[in-house]
C-alpha positions, -999 to 999 in steps of 0.1 A, spaced: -22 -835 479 -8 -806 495 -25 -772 501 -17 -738 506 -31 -709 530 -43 -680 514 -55 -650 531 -66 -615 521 -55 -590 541 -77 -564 520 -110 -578 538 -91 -593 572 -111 -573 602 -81 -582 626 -104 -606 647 -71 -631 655 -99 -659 658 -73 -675 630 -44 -674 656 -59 -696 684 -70 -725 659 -37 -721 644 -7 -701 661 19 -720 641 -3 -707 605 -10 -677 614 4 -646 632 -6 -609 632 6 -576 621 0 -551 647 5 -521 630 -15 -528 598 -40 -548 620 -39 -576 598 -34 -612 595 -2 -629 585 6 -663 568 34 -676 590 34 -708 568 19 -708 532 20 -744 530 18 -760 563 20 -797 572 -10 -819 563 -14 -825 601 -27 -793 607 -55 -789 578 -81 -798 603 -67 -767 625 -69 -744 593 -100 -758 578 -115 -744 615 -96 -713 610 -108 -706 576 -146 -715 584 -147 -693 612 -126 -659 604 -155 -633 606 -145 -616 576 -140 -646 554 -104 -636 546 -87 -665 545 -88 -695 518 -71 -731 510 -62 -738 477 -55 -772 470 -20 -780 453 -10 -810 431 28 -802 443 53 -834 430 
């Protein structure tokens, strides 16, 4: 089953914890100090990295939704 990386940038606090668990996820947009989805639906190798991400983002912006992709 494949998932997909959700975050809302509405609630984001620009804390870049997201980044350093998972650079090739996430990135940042300095000027609206927000995070950015680099990859919506990123390999299943790194879930563990965005599971971490998503647990610990201070502002609980960011999400997985799980896919039933064919």
């Amino acid at each position: 089953m494949s998932f997909k990386v959700v975050a809302d940038t509405g609630i984001c606090q620009g804390h870049q914890l997201c980044q350093g668990e998972a650079p090739t996820v996430f990135g940042f947009d300095d000027d609206a100090d927000t995070v950015v989805v680099l990859d919506e639906h990123p390999d299943a190798s790194l879930r563990a990295d965005v599971q971490t991400a998503v647990k610990y983002c201070p502002a609980f912006a960011l999400s997985i939704e799980e896919e039933d992709r064919a």
